[in-house]
Structure formats: structure tokens, C-alpha cells
C-alpha positions as semicolon CSV with decimal commas, in nm:
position;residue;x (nm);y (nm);z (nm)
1;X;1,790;-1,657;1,394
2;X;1,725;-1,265;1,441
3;X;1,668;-1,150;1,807
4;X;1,375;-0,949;1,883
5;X;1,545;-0,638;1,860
6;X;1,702;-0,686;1,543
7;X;1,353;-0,822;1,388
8;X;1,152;-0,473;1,532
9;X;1,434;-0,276;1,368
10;X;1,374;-0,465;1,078
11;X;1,032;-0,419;1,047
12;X;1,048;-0,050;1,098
13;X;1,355;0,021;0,828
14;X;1,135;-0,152;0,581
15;X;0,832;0,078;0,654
16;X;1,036;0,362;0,678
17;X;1,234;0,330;0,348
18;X;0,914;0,227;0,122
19;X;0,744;0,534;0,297
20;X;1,055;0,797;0,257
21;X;0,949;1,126;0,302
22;X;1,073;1,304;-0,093
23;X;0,896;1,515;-0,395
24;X;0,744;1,172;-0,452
25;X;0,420;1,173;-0,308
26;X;0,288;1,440;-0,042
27;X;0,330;1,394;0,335
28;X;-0,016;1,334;0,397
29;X;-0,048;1,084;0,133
30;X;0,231;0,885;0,286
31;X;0,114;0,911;0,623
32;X;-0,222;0,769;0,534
33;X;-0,002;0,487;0,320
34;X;0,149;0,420;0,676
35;X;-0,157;0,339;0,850
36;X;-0,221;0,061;0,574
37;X;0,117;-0,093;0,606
38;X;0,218;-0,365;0,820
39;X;0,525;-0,618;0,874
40;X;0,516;-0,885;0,999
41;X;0,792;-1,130;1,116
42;X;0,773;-1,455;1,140
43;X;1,097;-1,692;1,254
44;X;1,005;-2,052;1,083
45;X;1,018;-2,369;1,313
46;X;1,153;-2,585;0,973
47;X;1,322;-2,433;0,671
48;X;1,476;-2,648;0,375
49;X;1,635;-2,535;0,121
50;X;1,759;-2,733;-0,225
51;X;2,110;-2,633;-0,192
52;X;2,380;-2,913;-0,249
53;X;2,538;-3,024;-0,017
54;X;2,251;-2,937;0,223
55;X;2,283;-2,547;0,454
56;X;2,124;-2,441;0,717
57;X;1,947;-2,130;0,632
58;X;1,992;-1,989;0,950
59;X;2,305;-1,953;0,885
60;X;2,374;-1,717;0,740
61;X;1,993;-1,600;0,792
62;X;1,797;-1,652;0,492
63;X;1,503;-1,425;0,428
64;X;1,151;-1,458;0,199
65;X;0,943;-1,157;0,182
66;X;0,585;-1,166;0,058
67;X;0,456;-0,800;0,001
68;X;0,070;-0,772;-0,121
69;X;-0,020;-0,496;-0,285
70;X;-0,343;-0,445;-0,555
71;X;-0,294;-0,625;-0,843
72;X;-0,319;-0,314;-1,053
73;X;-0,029;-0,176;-0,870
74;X;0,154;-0,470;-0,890
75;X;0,356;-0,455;-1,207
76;X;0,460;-0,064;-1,142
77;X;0,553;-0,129;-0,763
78;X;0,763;-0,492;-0,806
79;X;1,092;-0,314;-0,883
80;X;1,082;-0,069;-0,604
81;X;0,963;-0,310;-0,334
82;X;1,236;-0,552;-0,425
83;X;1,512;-0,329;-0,427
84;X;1,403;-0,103;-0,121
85;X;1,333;-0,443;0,061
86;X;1,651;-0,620;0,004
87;X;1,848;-0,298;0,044
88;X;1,680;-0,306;0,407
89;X;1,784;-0,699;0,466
90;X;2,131;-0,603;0,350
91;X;2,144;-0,328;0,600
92;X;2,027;-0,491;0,903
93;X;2,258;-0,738;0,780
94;X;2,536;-0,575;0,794
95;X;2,486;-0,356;1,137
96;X;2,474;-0,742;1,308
97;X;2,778;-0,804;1,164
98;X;2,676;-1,047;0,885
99;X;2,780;-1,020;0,518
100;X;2,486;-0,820;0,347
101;X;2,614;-0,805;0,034
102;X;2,559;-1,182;0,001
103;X;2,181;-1,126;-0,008
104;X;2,267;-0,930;-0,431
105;X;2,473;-1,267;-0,483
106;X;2,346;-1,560;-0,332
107;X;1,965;-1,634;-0,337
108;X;1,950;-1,559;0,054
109;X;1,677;-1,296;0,002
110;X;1,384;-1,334;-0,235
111;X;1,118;-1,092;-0,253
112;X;0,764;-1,199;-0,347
113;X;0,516;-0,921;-0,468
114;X;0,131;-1,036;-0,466
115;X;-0,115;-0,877;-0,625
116;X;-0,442;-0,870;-0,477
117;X;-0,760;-0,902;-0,712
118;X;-1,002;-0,609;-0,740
119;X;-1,265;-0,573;-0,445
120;X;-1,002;-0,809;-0,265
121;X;-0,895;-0,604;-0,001
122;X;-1,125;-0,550;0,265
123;X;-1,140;-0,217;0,502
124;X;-1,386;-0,037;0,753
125;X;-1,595;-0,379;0,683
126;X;-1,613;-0,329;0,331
127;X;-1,472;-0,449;-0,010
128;X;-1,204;-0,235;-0,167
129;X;-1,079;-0,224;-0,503
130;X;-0,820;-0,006;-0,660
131;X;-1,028;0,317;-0,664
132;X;-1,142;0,298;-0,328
133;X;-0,783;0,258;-0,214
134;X;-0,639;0,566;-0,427
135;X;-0,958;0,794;-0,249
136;X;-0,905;0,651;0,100
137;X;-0,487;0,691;0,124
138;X;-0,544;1,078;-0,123
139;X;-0,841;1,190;0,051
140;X;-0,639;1,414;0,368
141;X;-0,388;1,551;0,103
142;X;-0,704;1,681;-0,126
143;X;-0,891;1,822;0,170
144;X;-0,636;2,017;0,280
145;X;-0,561;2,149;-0,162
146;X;-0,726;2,283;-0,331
147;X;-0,676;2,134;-0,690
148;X;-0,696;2,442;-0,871
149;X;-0,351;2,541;-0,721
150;X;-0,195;2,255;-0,930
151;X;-0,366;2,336;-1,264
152;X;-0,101;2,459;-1,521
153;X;-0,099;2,873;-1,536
154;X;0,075;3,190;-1,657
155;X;0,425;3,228;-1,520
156;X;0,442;2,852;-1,377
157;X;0,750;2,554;-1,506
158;X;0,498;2,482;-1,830
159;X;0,684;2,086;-1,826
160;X;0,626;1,998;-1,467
161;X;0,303;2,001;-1,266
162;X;0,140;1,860;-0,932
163;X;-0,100;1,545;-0,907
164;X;-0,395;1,759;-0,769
165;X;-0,468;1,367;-0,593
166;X;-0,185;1,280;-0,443
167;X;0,080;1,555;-0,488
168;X;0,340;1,432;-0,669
169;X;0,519;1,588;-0,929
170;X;0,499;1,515;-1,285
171;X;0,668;1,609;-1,593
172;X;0,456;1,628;-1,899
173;X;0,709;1,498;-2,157
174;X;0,748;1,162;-1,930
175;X;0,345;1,120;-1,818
176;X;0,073;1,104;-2,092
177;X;-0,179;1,120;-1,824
178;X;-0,360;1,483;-1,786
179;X;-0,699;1,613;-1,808
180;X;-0,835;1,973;-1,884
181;X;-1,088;2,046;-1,612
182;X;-1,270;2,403;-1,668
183;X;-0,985;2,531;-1,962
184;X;-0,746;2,421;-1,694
185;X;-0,423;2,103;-1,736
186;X;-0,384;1,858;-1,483
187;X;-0,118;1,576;-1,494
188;X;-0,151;1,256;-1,282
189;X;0,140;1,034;-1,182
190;X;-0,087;0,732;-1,239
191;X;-0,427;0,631;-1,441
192;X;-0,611;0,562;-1,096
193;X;-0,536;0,923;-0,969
194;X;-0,673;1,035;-1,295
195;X;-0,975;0,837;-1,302
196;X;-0,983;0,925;-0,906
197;X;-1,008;1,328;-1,007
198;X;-1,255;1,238;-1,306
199;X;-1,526;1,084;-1,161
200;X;-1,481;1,373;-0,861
201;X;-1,504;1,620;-1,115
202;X;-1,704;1,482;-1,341
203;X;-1,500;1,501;-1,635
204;X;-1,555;1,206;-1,885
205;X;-1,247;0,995;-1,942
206;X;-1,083;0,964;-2,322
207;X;-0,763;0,836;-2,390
208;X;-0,509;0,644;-2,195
């Protein structure tokens, strides 16, 4: 069993590590991603496992982890949430003095990522699909940019440009995804900031 301490520290490294602060995204992108994440522990009155002969799986303490995301997210955002996740267990595993390194061995940890059908997700009292979710968590980073600072000009690294939607970085050789707004090049790290800029823009979509 984890003590209360243990399980808020928990909680917290997992939010903090899936929300680290890098070139990745923008700072205000990630802090609106905080307000829409949550963790929630929950200490299980019976637990059996199939193991022969028969353990106790709080003891060692067994973890499962179900993370829901948008099912269009889903299949790009399963590797990092399982690694970041159990890298997190392992930790806290470790500071109380437990073996983590059991949880990259043993099936002790296993990480469950659900996708969540489109207009599944519900927020403000209404329905949100993909879209909806990309404006809503990009919407304080493009209020405070102005997207014509990201567009590809004279004198700027020609191979690597900034999501005008969420402010990541992208390389051109490694993302197929730009646009040309107004003779201008924008690259997106993902179709639904693309589509996001597109239909704020106006520019018809062609291509991947």
C-alpha cells in the first residue's frame, strides 16, 4: 500500500514529467494542457493477480494506469505516456526504498492508453472533439503570437520552423505537414494544428 504522501507525490511527478517544460511545445500551451490533466489514485480493496503460486500485489506494490486521451491522439501519444509513466512508478519506487527497476522486468506496472471517440469528451457543458481540444489548449499561445513571426523568411534556419499553433519546433525534412498562407511556409508538428490554422485562416486543405 502507498501512504498518502507517497500517492500525492506520485500524482504530481506524473503531471509534471508528461508536462516538462522543453522546445517541445510552448509554455502556454502546456500550461493550458495542465488545467486538463488530472490523476487520480485509487488504492483497491481486492486485487488478484494470475501469478503461480499466488502474490500479493501489494507487495511489492503493483500498479495499472489507465490514461485517456482522444482517440486521434492515441496512437502518437502511447509510447510517451508509457515510458514517462512507468519511469515515474520506478522513481517513486525507488525513493521508498522498493526495487523500481522491477516494474521494466516483471509485469508490476502496466500502462493502459484509451482513446476517447470524437465529440467524446465533454467541456464548458459541451461536446469536444479533436479540433475543439487543439483550439481550446493553443488558443493563449496564439493570442499572445502572432503567426506571421513563425512563417519561413530571408536570413532564418530554412530546415526548422515554429508551429504558429502551438509553438513547437519542426524540421521540414522530418514533418510533411506545412501550408503556404499569403506566399508565406508554415510547418505544423501535427495534422490537427494544421487543420486548426486552416480553417482560422481560411486556407483550403490538400495533401496529407
Amino acid at each position: 500500500m502507498l501512504g498518502e504522501q507517497e500517492r500525492v507525490h506520485m500524482g504530481r511527478r506524473i503531471i509534471d514529467a508528461l508536462m516538462t517544460e522543453d522546445d517541445s511545445h510552448a509554455v502556454e500551451v502546456l500550461d493550458a494542457q495542465r488545467l486538463l490533466t488530472h490523476v487520480l489514485v485509487h488504492e483497491t480493496a481486492s486485487w488478484i493477480t494470475g501469478e503461480r503460486p499466488a502474490a500479493d500485489p501489494a507487495d511489492p506494490p503493483r500498479f495499472l494506469v489507465r490514461v485517456t486521451v482522444p482517440a486521434s491522439w492515441r496512437k502518437e501519444a502511447s509510447s510517451y505516456f508509457i515510458r514517462t509513466i512507468t519511469e515515474v512508478l520506478a522513481a517513486t519506487e525507488q525513493q521508498a526504498g522498493r526495487d523500481g527497476a522491477r516494474l521494466f522486468q516483471a509485469p508490476h506496472a502496466i500502462v493502459l492508453v484509451n482513446g476517447i471517440s470524437e465529440g467524446g469528451v465533454g467541456l464548458h457543458g459541451q461536446a469536444m472533439g479533436s479540433l475543439e481540444l487543439t483550439e481550446l489548449i493553443s488558443r493563449p499561445y496564439r493570442d499572445r503570437h502572432d503567426a506571421e513571426t513563425h512563417a519561413s523568411a530571408p536570413g532564418r534556419d530554412a530546415g526548422l520552423l515554429i508551429d504558429p499553433v502551438c509553438g513547437m519546433s519542426v524540421r521540414l525534412e522530418d514533418s510533411p505537414l506545412t501550408l503556404v498562407h499569403e506566399g508565406k511556409l508554415y510547418a505544423f508538428c501535427h495534422g490537427m494544428c494544421r487543420r486548426s490554422f486552416a480553417d482560422e485562416h481560411g486556407v483550403p486543405l490538400a495533401g496529407p
